[in-house]
py3Dmol code that shows the C-alpha trace and the ligand (Angstrom):
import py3Dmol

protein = """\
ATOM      1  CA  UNK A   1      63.000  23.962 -23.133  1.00  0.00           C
ATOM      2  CA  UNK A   2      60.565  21.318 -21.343  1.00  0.00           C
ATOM      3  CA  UNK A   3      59.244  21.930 -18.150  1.00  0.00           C
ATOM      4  CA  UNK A   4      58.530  18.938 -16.286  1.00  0.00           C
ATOM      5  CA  UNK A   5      55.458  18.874 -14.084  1.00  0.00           C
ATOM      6  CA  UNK A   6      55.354  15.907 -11.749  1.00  0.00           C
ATOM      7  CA  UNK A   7      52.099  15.757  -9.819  1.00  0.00           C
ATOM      8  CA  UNK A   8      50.952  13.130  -7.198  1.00  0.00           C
ATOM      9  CA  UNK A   9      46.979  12.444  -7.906  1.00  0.00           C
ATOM     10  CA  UNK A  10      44.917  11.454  -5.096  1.00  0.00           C
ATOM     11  CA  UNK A  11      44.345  14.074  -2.458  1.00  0.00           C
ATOM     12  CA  UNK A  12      46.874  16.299  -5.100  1.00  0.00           C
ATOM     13  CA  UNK A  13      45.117  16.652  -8.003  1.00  0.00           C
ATOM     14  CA  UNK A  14      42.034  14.756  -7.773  1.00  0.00           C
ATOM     15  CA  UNK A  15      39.717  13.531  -4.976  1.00  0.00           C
ATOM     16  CA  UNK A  16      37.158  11.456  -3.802  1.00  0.00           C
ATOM     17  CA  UNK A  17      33.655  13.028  -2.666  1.00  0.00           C
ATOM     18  CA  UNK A  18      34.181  12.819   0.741  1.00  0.00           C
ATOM     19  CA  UNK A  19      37.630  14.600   0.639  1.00  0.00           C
ATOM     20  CA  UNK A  20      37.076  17.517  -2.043  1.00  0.00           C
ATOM     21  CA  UNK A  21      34.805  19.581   0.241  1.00  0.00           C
ATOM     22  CA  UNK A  22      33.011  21.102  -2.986  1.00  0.00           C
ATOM     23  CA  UNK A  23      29.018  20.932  -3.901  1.00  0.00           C
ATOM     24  CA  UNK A  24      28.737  17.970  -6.180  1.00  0.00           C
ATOM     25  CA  UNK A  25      27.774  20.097  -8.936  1.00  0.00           C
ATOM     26  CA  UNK A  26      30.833  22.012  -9.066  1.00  0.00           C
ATOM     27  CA  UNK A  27      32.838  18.611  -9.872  1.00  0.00           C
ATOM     28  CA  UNK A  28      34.148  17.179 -12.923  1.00  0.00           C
ATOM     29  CA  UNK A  29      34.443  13.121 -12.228  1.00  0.00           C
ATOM     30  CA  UNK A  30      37.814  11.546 -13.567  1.00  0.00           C
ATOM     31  CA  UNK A  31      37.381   7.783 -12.029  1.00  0.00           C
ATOM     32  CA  UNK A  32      34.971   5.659 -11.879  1.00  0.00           C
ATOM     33  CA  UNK A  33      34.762   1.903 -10.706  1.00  0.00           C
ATOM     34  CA  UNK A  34      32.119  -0.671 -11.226  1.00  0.00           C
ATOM     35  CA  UNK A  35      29.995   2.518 -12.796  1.00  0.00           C
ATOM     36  CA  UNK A  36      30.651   4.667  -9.595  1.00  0.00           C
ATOM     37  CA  UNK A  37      32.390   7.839  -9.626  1.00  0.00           C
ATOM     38  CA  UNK A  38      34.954   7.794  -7.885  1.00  0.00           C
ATOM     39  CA  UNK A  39      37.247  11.335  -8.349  1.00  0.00           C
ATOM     40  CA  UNK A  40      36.709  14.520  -9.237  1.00  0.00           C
ATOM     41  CA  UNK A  41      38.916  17.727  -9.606  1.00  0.00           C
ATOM     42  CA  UNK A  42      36.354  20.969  -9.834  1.00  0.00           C
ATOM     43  CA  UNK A  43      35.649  22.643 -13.014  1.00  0.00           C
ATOM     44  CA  UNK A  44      38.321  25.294 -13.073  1.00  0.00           C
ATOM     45  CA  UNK A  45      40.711  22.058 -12.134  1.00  0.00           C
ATOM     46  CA  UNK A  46      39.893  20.787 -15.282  1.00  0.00           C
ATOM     47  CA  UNK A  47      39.847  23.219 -17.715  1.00  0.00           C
ATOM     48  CA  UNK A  48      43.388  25.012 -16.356  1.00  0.00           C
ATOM     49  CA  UNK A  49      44.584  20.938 -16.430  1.00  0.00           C
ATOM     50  CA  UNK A  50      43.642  20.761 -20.092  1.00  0.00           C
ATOM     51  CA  UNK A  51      45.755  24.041 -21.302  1.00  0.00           C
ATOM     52  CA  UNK A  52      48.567  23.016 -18.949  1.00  0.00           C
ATOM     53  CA  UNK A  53      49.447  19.249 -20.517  1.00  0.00           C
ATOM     54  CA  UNK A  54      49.495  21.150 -23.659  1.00  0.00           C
ATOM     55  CA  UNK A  55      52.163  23.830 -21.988  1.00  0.00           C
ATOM     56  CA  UNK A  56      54.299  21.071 -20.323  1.00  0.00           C
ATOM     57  CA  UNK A  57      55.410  17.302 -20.449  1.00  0.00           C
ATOM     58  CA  UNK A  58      52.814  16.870 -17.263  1.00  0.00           C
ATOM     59  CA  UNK A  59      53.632  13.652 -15.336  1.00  0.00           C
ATOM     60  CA  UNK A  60      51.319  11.952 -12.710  1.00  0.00           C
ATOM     61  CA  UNK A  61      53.456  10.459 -10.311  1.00  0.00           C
ATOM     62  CA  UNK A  62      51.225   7.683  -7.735  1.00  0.00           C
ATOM     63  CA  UNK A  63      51.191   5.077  -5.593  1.00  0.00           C
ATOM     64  CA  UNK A  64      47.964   3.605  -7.428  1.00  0.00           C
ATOM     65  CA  UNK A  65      48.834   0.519  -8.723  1.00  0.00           C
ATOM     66  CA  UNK A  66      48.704  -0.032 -12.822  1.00  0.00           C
ATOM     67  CA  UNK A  67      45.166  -1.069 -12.731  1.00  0.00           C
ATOM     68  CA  UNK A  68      44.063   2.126 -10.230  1.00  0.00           C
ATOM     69  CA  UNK A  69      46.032   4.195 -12.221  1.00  0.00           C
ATOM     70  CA  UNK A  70      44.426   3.009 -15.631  1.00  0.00           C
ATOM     71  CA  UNK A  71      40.981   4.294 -14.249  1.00  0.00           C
ATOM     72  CA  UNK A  72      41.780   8.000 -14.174  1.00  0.00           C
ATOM     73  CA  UNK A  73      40.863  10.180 -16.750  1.00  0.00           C
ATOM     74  CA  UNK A  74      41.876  13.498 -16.876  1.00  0.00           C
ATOM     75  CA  UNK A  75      40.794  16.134 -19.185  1.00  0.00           C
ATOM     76  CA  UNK A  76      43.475  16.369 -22.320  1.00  0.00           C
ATOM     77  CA  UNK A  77      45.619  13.399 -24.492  1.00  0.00           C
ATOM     78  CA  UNK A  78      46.510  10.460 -22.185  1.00  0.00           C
ATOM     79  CA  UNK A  79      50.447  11.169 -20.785  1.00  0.00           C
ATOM     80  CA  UNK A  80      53.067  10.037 -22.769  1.00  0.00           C
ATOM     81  CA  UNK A  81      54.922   9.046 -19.110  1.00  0.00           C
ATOM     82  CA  UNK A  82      53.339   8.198 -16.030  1.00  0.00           C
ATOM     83  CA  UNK A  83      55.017   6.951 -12.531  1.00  0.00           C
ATOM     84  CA  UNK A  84      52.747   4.395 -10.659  1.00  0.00           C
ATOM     85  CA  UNK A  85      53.902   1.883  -7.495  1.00  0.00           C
ATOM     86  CA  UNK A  86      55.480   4.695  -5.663  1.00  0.00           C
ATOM     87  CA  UNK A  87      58.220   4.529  -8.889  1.00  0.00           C
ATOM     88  CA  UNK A  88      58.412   1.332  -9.284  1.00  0.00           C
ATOM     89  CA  UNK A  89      56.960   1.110 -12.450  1.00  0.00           C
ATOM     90  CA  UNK A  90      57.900   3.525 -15.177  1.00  0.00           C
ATOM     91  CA  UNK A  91      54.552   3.658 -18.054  1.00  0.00           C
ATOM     92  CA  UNK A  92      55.874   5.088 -21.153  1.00  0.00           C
ATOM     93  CA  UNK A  93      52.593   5.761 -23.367  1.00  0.00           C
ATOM     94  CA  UNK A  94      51.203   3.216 -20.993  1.00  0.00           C
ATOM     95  CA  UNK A  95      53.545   0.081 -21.304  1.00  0.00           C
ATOM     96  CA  UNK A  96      55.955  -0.325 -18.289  1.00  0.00           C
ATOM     97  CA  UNK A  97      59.241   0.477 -18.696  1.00  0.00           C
ATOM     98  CA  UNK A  98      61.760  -2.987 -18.608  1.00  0.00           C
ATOM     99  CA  UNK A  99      64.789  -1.068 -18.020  1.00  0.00           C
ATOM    100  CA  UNK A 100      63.688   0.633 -15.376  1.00  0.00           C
ATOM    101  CA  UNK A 101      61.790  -2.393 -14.009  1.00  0.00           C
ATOM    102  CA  UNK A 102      65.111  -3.912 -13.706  1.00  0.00           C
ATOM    103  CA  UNK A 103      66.942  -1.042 -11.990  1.00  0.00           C
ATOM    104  CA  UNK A 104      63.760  -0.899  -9.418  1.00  0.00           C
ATOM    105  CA  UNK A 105      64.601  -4.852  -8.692  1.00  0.00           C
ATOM    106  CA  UNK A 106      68.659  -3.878  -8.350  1.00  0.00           C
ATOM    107  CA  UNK A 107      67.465  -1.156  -5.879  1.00  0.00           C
ATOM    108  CA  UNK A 108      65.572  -3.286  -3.862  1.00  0.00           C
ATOM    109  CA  UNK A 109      67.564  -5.936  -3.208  1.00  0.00           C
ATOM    110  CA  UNK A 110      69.217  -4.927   0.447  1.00  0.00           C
ATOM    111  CA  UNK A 111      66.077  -4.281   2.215  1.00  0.00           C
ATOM    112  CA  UNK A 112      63.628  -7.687   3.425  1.00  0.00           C
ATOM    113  CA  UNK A 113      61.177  -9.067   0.737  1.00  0.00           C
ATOM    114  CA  UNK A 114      57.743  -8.197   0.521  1.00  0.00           C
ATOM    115  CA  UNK A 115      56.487 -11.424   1.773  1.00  0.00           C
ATOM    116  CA  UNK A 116      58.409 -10.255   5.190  1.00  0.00           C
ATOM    117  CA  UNK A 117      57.066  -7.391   4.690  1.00  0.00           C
ATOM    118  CA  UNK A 118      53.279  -8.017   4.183  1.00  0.00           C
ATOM    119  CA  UNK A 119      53.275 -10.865   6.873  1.00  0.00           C
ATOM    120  CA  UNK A 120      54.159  -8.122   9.597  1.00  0.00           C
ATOM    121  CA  UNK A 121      51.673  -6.030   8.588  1.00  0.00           C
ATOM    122  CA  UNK A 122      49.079  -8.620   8.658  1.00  0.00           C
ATOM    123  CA  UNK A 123      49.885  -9.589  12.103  1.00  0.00           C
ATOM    124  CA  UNK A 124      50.086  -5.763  13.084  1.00  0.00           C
ATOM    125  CA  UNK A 125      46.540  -5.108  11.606  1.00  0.00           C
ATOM    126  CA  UNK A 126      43.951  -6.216  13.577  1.00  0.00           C
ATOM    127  CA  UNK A 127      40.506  -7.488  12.126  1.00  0.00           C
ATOM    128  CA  UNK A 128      39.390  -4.812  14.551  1.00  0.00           C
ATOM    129  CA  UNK A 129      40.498  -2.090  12.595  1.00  0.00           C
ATOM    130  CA  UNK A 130      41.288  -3.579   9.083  1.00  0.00           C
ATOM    131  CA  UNK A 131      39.725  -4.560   6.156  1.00  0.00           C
ATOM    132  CA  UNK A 132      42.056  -5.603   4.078  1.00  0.00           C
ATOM    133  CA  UNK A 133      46.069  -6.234   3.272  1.00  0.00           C
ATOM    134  CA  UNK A 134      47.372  -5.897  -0.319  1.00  0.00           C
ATOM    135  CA  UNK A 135      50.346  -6.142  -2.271  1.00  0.00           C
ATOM    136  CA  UNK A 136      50.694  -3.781  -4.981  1.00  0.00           C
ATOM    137  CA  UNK A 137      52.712  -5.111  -7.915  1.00  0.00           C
ATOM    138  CA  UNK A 138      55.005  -7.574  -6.044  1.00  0.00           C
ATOM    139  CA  UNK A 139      56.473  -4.098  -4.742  1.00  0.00           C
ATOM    140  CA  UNK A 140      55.213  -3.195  -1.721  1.00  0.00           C
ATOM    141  CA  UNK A 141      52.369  -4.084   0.523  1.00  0.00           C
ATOM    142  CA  UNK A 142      49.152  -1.596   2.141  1.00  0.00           C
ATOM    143  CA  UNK A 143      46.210  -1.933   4.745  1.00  0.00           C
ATOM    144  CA  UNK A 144      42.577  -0.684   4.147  1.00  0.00           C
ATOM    145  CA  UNK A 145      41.687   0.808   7.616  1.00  0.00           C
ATOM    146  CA  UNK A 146      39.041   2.034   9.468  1.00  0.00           C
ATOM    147  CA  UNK A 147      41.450   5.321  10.542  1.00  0.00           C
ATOM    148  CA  UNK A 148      39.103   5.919  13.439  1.00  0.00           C
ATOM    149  CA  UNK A 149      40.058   2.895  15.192  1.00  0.00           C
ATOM    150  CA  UNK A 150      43.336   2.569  14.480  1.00  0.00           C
ATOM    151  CA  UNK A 151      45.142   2.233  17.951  1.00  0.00           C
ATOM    152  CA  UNK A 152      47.317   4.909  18.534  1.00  0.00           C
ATOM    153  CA  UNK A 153      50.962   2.895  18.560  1.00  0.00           C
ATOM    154  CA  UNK A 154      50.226   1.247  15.426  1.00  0.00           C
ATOM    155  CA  UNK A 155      52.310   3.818  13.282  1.00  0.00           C
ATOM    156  CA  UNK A 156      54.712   4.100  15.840  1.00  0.00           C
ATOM    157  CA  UNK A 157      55.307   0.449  16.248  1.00  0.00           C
ATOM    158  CA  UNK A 158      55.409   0.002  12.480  1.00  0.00           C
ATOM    159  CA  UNK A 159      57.815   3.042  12.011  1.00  0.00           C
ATOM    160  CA  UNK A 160      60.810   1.568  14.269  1.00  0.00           C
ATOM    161  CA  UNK A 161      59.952  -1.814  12.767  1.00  0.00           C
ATOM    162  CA  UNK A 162      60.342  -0.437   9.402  1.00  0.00           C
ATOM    163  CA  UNK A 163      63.054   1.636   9.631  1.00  0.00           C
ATOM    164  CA  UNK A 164      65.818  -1.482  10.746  1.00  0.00           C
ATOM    165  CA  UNK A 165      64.745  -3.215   7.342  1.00  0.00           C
ATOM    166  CA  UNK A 166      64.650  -0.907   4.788  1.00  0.00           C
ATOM    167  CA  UNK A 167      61.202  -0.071   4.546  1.00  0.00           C
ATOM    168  CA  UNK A 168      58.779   3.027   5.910  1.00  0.00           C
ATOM    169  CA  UNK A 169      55.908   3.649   6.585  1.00  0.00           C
ATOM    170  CA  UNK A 170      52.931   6.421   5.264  1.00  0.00           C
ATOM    171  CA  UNK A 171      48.717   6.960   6.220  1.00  0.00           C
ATOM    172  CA  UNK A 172      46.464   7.997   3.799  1.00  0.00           C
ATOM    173  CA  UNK A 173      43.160   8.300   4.520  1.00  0.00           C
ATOM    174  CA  UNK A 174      42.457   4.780   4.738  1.00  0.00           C
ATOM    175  CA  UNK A 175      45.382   3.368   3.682  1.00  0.00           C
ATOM    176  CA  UNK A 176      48.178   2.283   5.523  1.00  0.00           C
ATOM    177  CA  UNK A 177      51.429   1.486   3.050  1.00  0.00           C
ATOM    178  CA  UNK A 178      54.700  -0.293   4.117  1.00  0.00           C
ATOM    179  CA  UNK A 179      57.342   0.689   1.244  1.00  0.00           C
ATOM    180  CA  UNK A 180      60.601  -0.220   0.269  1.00  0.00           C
ATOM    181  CA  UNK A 181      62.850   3.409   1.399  1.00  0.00           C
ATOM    182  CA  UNK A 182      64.448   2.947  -2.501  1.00  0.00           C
ATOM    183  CA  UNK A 183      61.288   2.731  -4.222  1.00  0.00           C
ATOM    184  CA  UNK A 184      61.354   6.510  -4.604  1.00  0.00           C
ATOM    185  CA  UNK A 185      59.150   8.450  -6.747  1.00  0.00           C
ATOM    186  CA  UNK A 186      61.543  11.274  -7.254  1.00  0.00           C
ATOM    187  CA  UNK A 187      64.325   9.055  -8.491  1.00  0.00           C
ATOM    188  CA  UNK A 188      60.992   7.588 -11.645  1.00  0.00           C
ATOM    189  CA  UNK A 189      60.851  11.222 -12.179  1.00  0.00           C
ATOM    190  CA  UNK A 190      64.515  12.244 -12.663  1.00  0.00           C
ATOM    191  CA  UNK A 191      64.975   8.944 -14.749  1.00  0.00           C
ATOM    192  CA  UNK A 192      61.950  10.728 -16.929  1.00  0.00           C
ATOM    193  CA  UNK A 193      63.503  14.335 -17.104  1.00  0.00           C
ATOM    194  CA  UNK A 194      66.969  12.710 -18.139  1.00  0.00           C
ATOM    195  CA  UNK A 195      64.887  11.129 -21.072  1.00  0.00           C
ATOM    196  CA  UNK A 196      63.349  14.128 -21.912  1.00  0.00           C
ATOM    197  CA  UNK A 197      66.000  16.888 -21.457  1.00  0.00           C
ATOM    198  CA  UNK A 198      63.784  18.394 -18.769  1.00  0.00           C
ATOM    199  CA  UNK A 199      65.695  21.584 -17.686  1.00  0.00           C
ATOM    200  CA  UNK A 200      63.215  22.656 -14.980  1.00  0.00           C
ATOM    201  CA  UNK A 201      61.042  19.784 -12.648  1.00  0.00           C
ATOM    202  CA  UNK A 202      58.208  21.243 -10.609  1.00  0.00           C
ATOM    203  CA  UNK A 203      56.261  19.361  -8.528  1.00  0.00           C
ATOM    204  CA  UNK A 204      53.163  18.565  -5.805  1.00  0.00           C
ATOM    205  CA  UNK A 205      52.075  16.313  -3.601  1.00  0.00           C
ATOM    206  CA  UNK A 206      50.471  15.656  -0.324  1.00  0.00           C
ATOM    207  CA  UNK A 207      52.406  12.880   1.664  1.00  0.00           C
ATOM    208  CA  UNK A 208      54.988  11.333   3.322  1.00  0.00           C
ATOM    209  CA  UNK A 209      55.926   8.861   0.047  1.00  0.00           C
ATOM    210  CA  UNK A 210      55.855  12.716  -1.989  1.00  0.00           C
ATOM    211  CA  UNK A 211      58.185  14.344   0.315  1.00  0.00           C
ATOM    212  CA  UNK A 212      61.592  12.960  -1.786  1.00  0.00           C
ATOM    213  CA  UNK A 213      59.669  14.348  -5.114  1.00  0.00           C
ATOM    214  CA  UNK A 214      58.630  17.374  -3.211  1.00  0.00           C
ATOM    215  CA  UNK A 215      62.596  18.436  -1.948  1.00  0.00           C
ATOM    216  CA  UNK A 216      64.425  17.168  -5.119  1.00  0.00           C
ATOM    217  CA  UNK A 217      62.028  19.051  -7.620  1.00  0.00           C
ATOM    218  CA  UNK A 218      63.224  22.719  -8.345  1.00  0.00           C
ATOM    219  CA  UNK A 219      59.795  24.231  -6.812  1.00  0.00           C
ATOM    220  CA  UNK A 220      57.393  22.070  -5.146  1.00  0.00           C
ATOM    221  CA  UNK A 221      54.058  22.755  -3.733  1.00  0.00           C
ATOM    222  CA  UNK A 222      51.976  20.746  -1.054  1.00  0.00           C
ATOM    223  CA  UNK A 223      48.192  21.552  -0.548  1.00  0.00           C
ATOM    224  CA  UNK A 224      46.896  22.171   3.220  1.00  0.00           C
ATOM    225  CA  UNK A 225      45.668  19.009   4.019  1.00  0.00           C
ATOM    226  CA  UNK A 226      46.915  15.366   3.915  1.00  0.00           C
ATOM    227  CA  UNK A 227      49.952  13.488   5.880  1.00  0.00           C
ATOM    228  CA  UNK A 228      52.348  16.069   4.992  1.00  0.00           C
ATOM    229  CA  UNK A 229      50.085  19.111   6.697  1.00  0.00           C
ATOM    230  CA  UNK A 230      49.187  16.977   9.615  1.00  0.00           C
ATOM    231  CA  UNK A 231      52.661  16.482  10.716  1.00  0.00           C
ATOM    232  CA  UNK A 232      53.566  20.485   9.987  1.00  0.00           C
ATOM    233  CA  UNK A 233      56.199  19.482   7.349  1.00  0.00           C
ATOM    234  CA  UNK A 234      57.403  22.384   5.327  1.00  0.00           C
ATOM    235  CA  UNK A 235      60.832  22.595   3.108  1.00  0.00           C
ATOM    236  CA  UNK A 236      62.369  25.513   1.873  1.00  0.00           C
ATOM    237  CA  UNK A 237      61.567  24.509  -2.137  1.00  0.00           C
ATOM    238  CA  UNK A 238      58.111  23.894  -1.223  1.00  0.00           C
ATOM    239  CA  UNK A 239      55.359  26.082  -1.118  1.00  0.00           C
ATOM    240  CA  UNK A 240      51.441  25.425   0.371  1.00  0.00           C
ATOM    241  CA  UNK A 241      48.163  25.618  -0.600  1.00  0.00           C
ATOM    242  CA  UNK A 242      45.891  28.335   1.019  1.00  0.00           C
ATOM    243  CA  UNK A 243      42.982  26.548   0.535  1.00  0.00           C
ATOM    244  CA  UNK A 244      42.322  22.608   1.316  1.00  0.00           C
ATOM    245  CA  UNK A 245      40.154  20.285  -0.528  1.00  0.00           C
ATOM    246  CA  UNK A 246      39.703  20.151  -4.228  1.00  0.00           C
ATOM    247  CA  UNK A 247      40.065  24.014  -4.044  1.00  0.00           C
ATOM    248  CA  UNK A 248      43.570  23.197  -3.178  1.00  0.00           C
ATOM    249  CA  UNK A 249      43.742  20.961  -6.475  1.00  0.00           C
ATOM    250  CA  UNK A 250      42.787  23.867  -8.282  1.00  0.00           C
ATOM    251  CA  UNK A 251      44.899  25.895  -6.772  1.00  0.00           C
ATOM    252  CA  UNK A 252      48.084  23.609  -7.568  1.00  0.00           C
ATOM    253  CA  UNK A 253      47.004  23.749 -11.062  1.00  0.00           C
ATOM    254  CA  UNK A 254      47.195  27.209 -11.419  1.00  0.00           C
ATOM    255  CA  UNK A 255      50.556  27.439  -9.611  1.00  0.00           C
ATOM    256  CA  UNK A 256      52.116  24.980 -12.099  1.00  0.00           C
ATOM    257  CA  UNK A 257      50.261  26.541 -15.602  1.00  0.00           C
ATOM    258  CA  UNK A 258      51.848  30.006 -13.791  1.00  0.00           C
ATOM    259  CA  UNK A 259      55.468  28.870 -12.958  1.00  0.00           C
ATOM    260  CA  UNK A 260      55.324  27.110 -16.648  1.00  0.00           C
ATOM    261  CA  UNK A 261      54.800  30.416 -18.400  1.00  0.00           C
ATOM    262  CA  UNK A 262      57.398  32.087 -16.097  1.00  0.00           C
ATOM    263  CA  UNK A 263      60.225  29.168 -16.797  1.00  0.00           C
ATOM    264  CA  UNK A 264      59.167  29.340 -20.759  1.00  0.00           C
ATOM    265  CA  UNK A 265      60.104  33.259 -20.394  1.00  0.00           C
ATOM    266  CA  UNK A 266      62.663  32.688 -18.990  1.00  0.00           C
ATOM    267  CA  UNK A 267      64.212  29.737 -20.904  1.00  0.00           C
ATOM    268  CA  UNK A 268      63.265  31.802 -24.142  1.00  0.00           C
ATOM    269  CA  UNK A 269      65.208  34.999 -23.155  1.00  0.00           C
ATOM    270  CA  UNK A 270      68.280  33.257 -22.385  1.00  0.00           C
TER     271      UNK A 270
END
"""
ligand_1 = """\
1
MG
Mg 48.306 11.782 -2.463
"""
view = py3Dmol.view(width=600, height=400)
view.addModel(protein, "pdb")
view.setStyle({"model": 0}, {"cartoon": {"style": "trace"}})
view.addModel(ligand_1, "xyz")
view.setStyle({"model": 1}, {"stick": {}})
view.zoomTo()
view.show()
């Protein structure tokens, strides 16, 4: 009878100040760092969040490394499975997964290392236009960039260099990722629903690295902003947003906590 719901987080389901759009006052924070807040979903977010992980086996599914994943809080019990580095690590009540650490290594093993990897982005990112390069979990490797100045065959460049080595390519706000093509977070999340019996998988998500979840879950929606909405990308499976923002958060909240109740009926009357 479980529903799976597999949600990206950042830009999905929660969001930084700058990129909710909503008075301050009409926020619920969910991250801090160093005593700052960091992410907020609004108030209705929160409380239709709360009464859905109690509804379904709710999933977040993010490229936030282990440590930037540990930092978010959302309303409701901590979930028993979570799907952090881009699925390549597996948290079950939140201790990574060996088995499927091992499978992610198996996977990864045609396309160039990281170190080749990360060394090309270095020498594509300029100090010009880049604060820092990163490796995320010896898995894959991401720039902090000022977006503004980010010359205009930089993605391009990276795209075609990418694509002859196994790896591709996503911008986020101000992050620029290089990432292995079979570190997939749809195949974390099937490996998850197998585990759990999960008859129905919906899902959400607002970029490039959520497009495999998006087309592989059985409904999908994508709000109407992010990578996905700048490049017009739309799938049959996969719904959008009206509004952008945290509104769109909201909004993806009530779409799951509605399809839920509707696959429950369902499920029930069979
Ligand atoms: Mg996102």
């Amino acid at each position: 009878m479980t529903v799976l719901v597999a949600s990206d987080l950042d830009r999905t389901l929660i969001y930084s100040r700058a990129a909710a759009g909503v008075p301050l006052s009409e926020l619920v924070c969910v991250e801090e760092s160093d005593g700052v807040p960091r992410s907020f979903v609004t108030r209705p977010a929160a409380a239709g969040y709360a009464r859905l992980v109690m509804a379904a086996a709710v999933v977040p599914v993010t490229t936030r490394s282990p440590d930037q994943f540990a930092r978010v809080r959302l309303p409701g019990p901590a979930p028993a499975h979570a799907v952090v580095a881009n699925g390549g690590i597996l948290l079950v009540d939140g201790v990574p997964d060996d088995r499927w650490a091992r499978r992610v290594r198996r996977r990864l093993a045609g396309a160039a290392s990281l170190a080749t990897a990360h060394a090309h982005l270095v020498s594509a990112c300029a100090p010009s236009f880049t604060r820092s390069v990163r490796t995320v979990a010896d898995l894959f490797t991401y720039a902090l960039v000022h977006r503004e100045a980010l010359p205009s065959d930089l993605v391009p460049g990276l795209d075609s260099w990418a694509a002859s080595r196994g790896w591709r390519v996503s911008l986020q706000g101000r992050k620029l990722y290089l990432v292995p093509q079979a570190l997939r977070k749809s195949e974390a999340v099937a490996e998850i629903a197998a585990r759990l019996g999960a008859r129905t998988i919906l899902a959400a998500g607002d970029a490039l690295l959520d497009a495999d979840l998006l087309v592989t879950a059985d409904r999908a929606i994508r709000p109407a902003h992010g990578e996905l909405h700048e490049r017009g990308w739309t799938a049959p499976s996969v719904e959008r947003t009206v509004a952008s923002g945290a509104r769109a958060g909201e909004e993806i909240v009530a779409w799951f906590a509605r399809l839920c109740a509707a696959e429950m009926r369902a499920q029930r009357s069979l």
